[in-house]
C-alpha positions in Angstrom: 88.2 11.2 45.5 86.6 12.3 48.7 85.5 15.6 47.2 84.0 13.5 44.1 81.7 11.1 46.6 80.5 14.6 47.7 79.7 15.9 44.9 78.1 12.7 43.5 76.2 12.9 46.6 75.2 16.1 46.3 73.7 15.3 42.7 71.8 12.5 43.4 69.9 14.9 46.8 69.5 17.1 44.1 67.8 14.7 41.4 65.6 13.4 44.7 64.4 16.3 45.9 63.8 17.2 42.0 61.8 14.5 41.2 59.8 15.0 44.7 59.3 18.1 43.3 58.0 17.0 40.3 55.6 14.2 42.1 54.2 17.0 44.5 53.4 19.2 41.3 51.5 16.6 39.3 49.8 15.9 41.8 48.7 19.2 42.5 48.0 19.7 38.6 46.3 16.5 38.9 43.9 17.9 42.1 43.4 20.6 40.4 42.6 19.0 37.0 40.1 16.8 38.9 38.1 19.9 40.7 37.8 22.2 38.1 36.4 19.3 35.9 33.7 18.3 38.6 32.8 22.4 38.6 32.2 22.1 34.6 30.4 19.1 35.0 28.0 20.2 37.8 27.5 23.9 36.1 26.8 21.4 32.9 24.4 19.4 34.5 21.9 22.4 35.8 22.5 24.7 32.5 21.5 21.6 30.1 18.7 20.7 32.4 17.4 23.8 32.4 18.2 25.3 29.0 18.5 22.0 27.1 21.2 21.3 24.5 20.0 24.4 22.1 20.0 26.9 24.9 22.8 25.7 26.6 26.2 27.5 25.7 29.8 27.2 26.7 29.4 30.7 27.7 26.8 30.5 30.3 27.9 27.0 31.5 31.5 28.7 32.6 29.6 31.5 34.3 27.6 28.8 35.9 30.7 27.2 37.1 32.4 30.7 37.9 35.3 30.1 35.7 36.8 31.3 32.1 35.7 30.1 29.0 39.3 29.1 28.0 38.8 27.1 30.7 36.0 25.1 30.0 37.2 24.8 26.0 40.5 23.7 27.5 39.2 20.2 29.2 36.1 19.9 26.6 36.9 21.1 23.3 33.2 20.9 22.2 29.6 21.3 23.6 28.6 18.1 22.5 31.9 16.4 23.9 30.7 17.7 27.3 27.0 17.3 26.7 28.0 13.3 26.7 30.2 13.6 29.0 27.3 14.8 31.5 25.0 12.2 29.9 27.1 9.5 30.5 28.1 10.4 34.0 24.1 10.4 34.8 24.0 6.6 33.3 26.9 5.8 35.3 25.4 7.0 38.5 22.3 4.9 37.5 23.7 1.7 36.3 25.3 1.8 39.5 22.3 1.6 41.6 21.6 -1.0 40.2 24.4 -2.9 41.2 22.1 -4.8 43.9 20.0 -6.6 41.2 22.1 -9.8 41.2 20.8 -13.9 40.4 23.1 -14.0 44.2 20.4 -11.2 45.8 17.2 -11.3 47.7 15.0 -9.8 44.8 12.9 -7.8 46.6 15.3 -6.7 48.8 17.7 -6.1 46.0 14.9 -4.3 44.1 13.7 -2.9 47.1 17.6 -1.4 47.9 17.5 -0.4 43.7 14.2 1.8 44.2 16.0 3.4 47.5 19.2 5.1 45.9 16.7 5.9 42.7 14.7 8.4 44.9 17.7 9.2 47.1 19.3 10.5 43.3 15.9 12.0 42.3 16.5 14.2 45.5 20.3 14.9 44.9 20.9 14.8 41.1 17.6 16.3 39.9 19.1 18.1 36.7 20.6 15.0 36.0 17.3 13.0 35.2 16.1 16.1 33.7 19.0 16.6 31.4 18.1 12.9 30.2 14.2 13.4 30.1 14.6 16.0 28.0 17.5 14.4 25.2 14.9 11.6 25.5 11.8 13.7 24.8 13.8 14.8 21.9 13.8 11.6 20.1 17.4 11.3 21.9 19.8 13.5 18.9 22.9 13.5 20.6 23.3 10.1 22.2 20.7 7.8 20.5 24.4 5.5 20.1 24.6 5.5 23.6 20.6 3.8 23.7 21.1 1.8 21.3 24.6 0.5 23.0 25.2 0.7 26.8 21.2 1.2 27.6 20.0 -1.7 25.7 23.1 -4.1 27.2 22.6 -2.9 30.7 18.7 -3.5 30.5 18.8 -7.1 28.8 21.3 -8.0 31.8 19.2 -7.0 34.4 16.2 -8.4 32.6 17.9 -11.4 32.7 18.6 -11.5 36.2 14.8 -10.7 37.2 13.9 -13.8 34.9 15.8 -16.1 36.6 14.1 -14.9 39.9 10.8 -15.7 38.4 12.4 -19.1 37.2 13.8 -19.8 40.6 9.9 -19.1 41.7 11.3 -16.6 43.9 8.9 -13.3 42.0 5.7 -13.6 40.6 5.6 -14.4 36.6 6.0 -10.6 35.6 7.5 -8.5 32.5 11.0 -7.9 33.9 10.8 -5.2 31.3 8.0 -3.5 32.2 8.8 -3.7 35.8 12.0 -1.4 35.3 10.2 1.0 33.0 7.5 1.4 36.1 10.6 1.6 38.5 12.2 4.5 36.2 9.4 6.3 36.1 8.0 6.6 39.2 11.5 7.2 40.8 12.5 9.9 38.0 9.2 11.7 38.3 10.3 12.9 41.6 13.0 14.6 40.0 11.9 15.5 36.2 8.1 17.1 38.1 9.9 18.6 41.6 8.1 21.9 40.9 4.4 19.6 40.5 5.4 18.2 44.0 6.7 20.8 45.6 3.4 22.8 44.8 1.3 20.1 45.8 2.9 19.9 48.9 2.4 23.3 49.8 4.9 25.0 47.8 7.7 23.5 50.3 10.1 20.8 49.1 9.5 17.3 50.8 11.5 16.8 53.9 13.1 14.5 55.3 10.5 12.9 56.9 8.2 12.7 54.0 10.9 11.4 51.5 11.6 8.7 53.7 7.9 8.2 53.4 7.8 8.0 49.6 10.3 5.6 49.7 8.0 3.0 51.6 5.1 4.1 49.7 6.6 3.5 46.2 8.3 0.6 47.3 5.1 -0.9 48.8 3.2 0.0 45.1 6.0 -1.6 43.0 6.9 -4.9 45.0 3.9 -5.9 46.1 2.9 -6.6 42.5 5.9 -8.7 42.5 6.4 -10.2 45.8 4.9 -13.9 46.4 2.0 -14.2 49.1 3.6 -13.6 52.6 7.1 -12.7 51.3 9.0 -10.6 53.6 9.2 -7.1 52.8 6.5 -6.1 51.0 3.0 -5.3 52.9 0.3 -8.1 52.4 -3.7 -8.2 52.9 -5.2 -10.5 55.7 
């Protein structure tokens, strides 16, 4: 009897240490899974940005990312699946700087805070915006779904919000609309025209510094055509 209870015990240490095992792999697999995707997806990012879709090939985005071409097949079967996948991920990043224009919000500190991590992703994520400029240039072939879905909801909800400001007499009577097209341009030129920049400033990317000062300065152009007299924030005559 006592040598059963041992063995008994010695099977279920045996399943444990198994299945701990087992945990410790997937979760390895799972790292790993999650790292070599983000490689894909960067390498994607800067060969359709700078190729666009045509040019781009699974080829040179695995030499991009420094890894087999099995490899890249292997998580995205297609070059279209990945091609929205990287399209997606740059609305995502988007949408969620947005995240600040809320009814519950300051508007122009809300808008103000919106404009801020626009530039700050103009500076980080600049084949990003070019990777959309350019399927939008295109008459959009790829995703025109995805405008005519997620784009078009998440700008009638914000246009929404920035109506009720301006029914809450907290803005001045502007074209929500046309206030976010003015906000996505001016941010995303930073990134889709870095070369312009860069060669107007000397042929030496902005520092520091002088981002920080484009920040004010676009902020101070865009808000104080919607900012009411005196409102905090914004710069004001007199």
């Amino acid at each position: 009897m006592a040598q059963d209870e041992t063995l008994c015990g010695f099977c279920t240490w045996k399943v444990s240490v198994k299945s701990d095992v087992n945990k410790t792999t997937r979760g390895i697999q799972s790292r790993n899974r999650e790292e070599v995707t983000t490689r894909i997806l960067v390498a994607a990012e800067k060969v359709f940005a700078e190729f666009g879709y045509a040019g781009a090939s699974i080829s040179r985005i695995a030499a991009s990312a420094g890894i087999p071409k099995s490899n890249v097949v292997y998580y995205f079967e297609t070059k279209e699946a990945l091609y929205r996948r990287v399209v997606g991920e740059i609305f995502d990043i988007w949408r969620a700087a947005a995240d600040s224009i809320s009814v519950d919000n300051d508007p122009i500190h809300a808008l103000g805070e919106y404009i801020d991590t626009k530039l700050d992703l103009a500076r980080t994520r600049p084949y990003g915006s070019k990777v959309w400029a350019n399927e939008i240039i295109q008459r959009a072939p790829i995703v025109q779904d995805y405008l005519e879905d997620e784009l078009r909801s998440w700008t009638e909800n914000r246009i929404t919000v920035i109506e009720a400001w301006v029914q809450n007499g907290q803005i001045r009577p502007i074209s929500a609309r046309h206030l976010l097209y003015a906000i996505w341009a001016t941010t995303q030129h930073y990134a889709d025209f870095t070369h312009q920049i860069t060669t107007l400033n000397d042929g030496v990317e902005l520092s520091d510094a002088q981002w920080e000062d484009t920040k004010t300065a676009v902020k101070d152009l865009l808000l104080s055509g919607v900012a009411l007299p005196g409102q905090d924030g914004v710069a004001t005559d007199g």
